[in-house]
Every structure is written in structure tokens, then in C-alpha cells.
KESEVEX-840220 format. One line per 2 residues: number of its first residue (from 1); for each residue z, y, x of C-alpha. Coordinates in steps of 0.05 Angstrom, whole numbers. Last residue first. Layout:
BEGIN
NUM) Z,Y,X  ... $
//
This chain:
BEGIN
302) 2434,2065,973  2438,2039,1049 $
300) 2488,2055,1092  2479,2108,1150 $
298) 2493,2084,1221  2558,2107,1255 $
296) 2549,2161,1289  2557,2146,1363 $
294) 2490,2171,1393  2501,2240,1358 $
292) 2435,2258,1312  2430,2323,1297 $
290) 2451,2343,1362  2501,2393,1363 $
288) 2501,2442,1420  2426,2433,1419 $
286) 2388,2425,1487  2381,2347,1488 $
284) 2368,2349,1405  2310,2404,1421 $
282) 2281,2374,1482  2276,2307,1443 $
280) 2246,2338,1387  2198,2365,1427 $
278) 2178,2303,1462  2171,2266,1389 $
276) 2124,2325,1364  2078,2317,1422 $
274) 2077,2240,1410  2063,2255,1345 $
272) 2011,2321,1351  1976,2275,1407 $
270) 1973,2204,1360  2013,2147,1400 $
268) 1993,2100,1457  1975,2025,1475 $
266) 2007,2000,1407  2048,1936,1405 $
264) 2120,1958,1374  2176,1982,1418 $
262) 2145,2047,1436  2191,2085,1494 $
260) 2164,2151,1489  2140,2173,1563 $
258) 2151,2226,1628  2112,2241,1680 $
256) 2135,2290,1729  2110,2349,1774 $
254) 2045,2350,1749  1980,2378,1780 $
252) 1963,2298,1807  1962,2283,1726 $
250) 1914,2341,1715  1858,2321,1764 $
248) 1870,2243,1743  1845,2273,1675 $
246) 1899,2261,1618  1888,2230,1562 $
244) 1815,2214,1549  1818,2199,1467 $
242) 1860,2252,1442  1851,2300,1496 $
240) 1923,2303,1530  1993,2333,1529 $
238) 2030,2372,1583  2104,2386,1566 $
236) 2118,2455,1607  2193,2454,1623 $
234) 2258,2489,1641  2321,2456,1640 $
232) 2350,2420,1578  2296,2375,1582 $
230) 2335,2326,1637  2297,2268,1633 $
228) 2332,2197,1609  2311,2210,1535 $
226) 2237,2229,1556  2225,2148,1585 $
224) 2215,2163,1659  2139,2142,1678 $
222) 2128,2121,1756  2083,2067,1717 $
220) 2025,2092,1752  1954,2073,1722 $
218) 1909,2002,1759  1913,1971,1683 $
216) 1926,2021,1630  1995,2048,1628 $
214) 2053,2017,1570  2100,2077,1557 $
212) 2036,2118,1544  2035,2191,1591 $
210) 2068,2259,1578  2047,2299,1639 $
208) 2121,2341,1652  2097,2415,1694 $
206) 2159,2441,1718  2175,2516,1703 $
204) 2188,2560,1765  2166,2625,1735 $
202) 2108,2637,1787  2093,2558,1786 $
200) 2081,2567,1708  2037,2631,1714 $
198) 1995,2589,1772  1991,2524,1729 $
196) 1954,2570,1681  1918,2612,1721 $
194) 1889,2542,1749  1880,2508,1677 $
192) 1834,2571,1659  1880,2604,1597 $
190) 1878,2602,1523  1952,2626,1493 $
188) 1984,2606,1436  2051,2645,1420 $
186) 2082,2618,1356  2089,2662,1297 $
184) 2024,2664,1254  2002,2601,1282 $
182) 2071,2574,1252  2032,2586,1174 $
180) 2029,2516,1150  2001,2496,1228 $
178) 1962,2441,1183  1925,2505,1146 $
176) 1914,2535,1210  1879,2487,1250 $
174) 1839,2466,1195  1819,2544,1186 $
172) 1796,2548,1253  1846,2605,1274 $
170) 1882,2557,1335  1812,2544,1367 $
168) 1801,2475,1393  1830,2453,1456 $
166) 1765,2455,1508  1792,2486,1561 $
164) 1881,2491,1569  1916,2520,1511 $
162) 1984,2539,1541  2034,2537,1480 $
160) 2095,2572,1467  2166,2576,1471 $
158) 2197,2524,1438  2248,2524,1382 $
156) 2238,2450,1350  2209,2470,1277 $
154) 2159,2532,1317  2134,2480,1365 $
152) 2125,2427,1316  2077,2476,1272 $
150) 2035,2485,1328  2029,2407,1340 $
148) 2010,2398,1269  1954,2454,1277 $
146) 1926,2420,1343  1928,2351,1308 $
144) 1895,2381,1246  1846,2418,1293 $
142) 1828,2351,1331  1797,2381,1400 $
140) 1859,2383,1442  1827,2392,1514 $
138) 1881,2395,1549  1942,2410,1516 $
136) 2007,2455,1542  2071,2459,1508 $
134) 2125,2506,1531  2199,2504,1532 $
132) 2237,2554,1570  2298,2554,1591 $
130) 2366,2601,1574  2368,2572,1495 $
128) 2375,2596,1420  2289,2610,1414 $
126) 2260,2586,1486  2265,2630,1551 $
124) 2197,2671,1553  2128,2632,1571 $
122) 2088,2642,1502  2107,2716,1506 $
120) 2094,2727,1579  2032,2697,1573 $
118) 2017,2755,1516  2012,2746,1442 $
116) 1974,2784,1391  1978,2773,1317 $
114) 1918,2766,1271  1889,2817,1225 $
112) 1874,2785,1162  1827,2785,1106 $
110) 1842,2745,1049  1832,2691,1006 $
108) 1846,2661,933  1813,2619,888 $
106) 1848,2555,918  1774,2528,939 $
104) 1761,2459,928  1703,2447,994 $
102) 1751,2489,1036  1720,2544,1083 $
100) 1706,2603,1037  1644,2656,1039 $
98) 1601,2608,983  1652,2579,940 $
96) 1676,2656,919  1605,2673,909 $
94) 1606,2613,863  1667,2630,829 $
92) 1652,2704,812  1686,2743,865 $
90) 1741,2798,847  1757,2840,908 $
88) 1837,2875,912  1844,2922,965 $
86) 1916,2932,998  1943,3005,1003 $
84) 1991,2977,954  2028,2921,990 $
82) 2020,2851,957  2070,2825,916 $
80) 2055,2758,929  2086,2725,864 $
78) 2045,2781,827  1971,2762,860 $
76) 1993,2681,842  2000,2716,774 $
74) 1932,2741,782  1904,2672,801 $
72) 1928,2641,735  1907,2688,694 $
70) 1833,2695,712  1822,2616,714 $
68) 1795,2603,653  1746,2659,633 $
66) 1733,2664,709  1760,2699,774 $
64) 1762,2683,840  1802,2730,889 $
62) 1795,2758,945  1847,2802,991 $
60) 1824,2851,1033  1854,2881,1101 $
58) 1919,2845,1103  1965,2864,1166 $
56) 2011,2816,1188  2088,2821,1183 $
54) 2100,2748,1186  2131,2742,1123 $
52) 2061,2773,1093  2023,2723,1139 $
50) 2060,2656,1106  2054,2683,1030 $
48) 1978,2689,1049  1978,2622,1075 $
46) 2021,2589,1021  1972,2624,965 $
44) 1907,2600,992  1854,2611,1038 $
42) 1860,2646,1109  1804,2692,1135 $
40) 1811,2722,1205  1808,2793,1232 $
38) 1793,2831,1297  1771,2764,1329 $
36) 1810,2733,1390  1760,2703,1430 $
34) 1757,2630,1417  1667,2652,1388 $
32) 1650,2593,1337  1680,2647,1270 $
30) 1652,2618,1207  1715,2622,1164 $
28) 1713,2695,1193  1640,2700,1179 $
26) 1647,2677,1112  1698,2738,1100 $
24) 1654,2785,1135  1599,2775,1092 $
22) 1644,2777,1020  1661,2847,1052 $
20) 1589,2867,1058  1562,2842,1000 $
18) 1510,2797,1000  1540,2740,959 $
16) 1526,2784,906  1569,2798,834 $
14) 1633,2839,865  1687,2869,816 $
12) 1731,2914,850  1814,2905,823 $
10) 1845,2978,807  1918,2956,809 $
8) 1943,2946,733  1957,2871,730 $
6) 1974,2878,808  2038,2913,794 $
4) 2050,2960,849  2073,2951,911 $
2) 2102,3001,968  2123,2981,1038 $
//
């Protein structure tokens, strides 16, 4: 795709917080409606840098400019090397401030058309490996958890991710920024918990609740610790709202419950960790060479 140098690209100067473009970009940061928008505003060189690799499609790109800062942000333009056919919208700082999400704005932005996955996407066979591996929350509602736990799934090769009511929206800009740019790649899909469980009973994946090594009184302790359970065969890992768990409804949906053996004294472990942990399990059970062989030797201190 064509550049051109962005120190003589025809940048638009824009003085009013009015403006139509400089509206739609708040109103992407200020998106409350989980249906997937026609665009979404990301901050920041990483971000930007993260949606290029990913073959997305920026509409506008904004940048803040003053007497001091001018330079800096066009050479972040350069390091980008934006595509041609891309407009260029120079924002005063405090118009900038006013359509962005942060409260220390990186003095850049954009407009961005977001990828579209299907079920089938998020449910397909996992990266390097015959079984799928997907990840479904209930009712996730901390977006740097959510983000975090996107982010795993794309480090330890899984499939997807079933977003079950009430998890928070993957393009809330916390969200994003802890995903580091995964949200752009990984399949997340929102579904009704019964179509849901229904798509993974159609492609014969077993649902795995992951529950706290050490149950509440009157809970099951039917729990298998994650490194005795087979992961190398298909699986949906089903993680909990951050302070509920899982509802009884969910647990009696699952065909296994599995657990992190937690030596120290703590009733239960962050979601994006414990999430994180299970994936990483899957990932050194289903790797030809784990990265971490149960006889090496242990490493020596320096």
C-alpha cells in the first residue's frame, strides 16, 4: 500500500471541539452500545502500530500538536508509515483532551474499523494443534482483567473467547489497551449462554468450570487440579465474574471442574491470572516441547 512522507502529507488543521470528525472520535471512546460499531478509537502509538500489523482499516488519524510537541508526534507519524489515502487531523491540545479516553493523552488517535469474527472463527482447532481451545467468561466486568485475559489467549495459541452476559465490552478502551493489541486478532464473540453451550455441544467441546482449589463451605470439591486433566483434547475453559464465580446455573452446565493448586493461604486467584495459568497449562500439555520439562534440572542462581 502506498506512503508518503508524513512531513509533507497535507495535515487538516481543526480549532472546534465541534467538528464532525473530532465528534465521532469521542463517541467511539464513548461507545455504551456491545454491538459491534462501524469504527473504534484507539490512543497511542503501540495501538495504532498494533492495528496496521493487523491489516485494519484506519479512517482518520489525530494528532495533537503544539509549539513543543509538534515534532515529536510527527516522527511517531513517520515510524508508522501510515498508508496514503489516510487523513491526517491536527487538534489543538485541548480539543485533543476533550474527544480522547486517557486522562494523559499520548497525542495521537485514530479511527478504526474493527475486525469481524464469526463463532466458527473463535471455535476452529487452536493455532499449531487438532483441538480447540476456547475461553469463555461470565460476566467479566473488570476491562483490564478482560483485556489481560485477551492478550493470554493470543500468547498461549487458543482459539477464541465466548463472552457470556454481562463481560464488559472488548473495544472499551481499558479493555483494549491491556489486550496490547490481541483484540485485534483474537476471535471474541458475545453470545446468550444457551446458544453458546449449544455451538459448543454441536462441536463436541467439553465445557471445564475453573473453580478455587480450596471451595467455600457446603461447594463440591470434585475439582481435578488442571495438570492432571487431559487439555490436549478439546476444551472450553469457563471463567467467572470476579467477585461471584460461577452461578450454580453455570457450574451444573459443565462437564468438568478443574483447579490451580495454590500452596499459599488465599481463597482464589485474580480471573485474567487464574485464566492465564489454565492456558498456559493447555499450551505446555499440547506443545511438542514444553517449555518447561518436569526433569530439567532447576536453574542456578546468579
Amino acid at each position: 500500500m502506498p506512503t508518503v512522507s508524513d512531513r509533507s502529507r497535507l495535515i487538516s488543521i481543526v480549532q472546534s471541539r465541534q467538528n464532525a470528525r473530532v465528534r465521532e472520535l469521542r463517541a467511539a471512546f464513548a461507545r455504551p452500545s456491545r454491538d459491534l460499531p462501524e469504527v473504534i478509537g484507539i490512543e497511542g502509538e503501540h495501538l495504532l502500530a498494533e492495528a496496521l500489523r493487523s491489516g485494519l482499516r484506519l479512517r482518520t488519524v489525530f494528532l495533537r500538536t503544539s509549539s513543543d510537541r509538534r515534532d515529536a508526534n510527527l516522527r511517531v507519524l513517520e515510524r508508522l508509515t501510515l498508508p496514503a489515502s489516510v487523513p491526517i487531523v491536527s487538534l489543538n491540545p485541548a480539543v485533543f483532551a476533550s474527544a480522547v479516553d486517557t486522562e494523559s493523552p499520548q497525542g495521537i488517535a485514530a479511527l478504526v474499523e474493527p475486525p469481524r469474527f464469526s463463532m466458527a472463527e473463535a471455535l476452529a482447532p487452536a493455532a499449531s494443534h487438532s483441538a480447540p481451545l476456547v475461553l469463555v467468561t461470565a460476566a467479566l466486568q473488570d476491562p483490564g482483567n478482560f483485556g489481560t485475559l485477551v492478550r493470554s489467549v493470543e500468547a498461549f495459541a487458543a482459539s477464541g473467547v465466548l463472552a457470556l452476559p454481562g463481560t464488559v465490552d472488548v473495544w472499551n478502551a481499558k479493555a483494549l489497551r491491556a489486550s496490547a493489541g490481541s483484540a485485534f486478532r483474537v476471535p471474541v464473540i458475545y453470545e446468550k449462554s444457551s446458544l453458546a453451550f449449544a455451538a459448543l455441544a454441536e462441536r463436541h467441546i467439553p465445557i471445564l468450570a475453573a473453580v478455587p482449589a480450596r471451595p467455600a463451605a457446603g461447594d463440591s470439591t470434585d475439582a481435578v487440579p488442571c495438570s492432571r486433566y487431559d487439555l490436549t483434547m478439546p476444551a472450553a475453559i469457563l471463567i467467572g465474574n470476579e467477585g461471584c464465580g460461577l452461578s450454580p446455573e453455570l457450574l451444573d452446565r459443565a462437564d468438568a471442574r478443574i483447579a490451580i493448586p495454590t500452596p499459599g493461604p488465599v481463597e482464589s486467584l485474580n480471573a485474567a491470572v487464574a485464566a492465564s495459568i489454565l492456558l498456559y497449562e493447555a499450551a505446555r500439555q499440547r506443545s511438542a516441547n514444553p517449555p518447561f520439562a518436569d526433569d530439567s534440572p532447576p536453574s542456578k542462581a546468579r
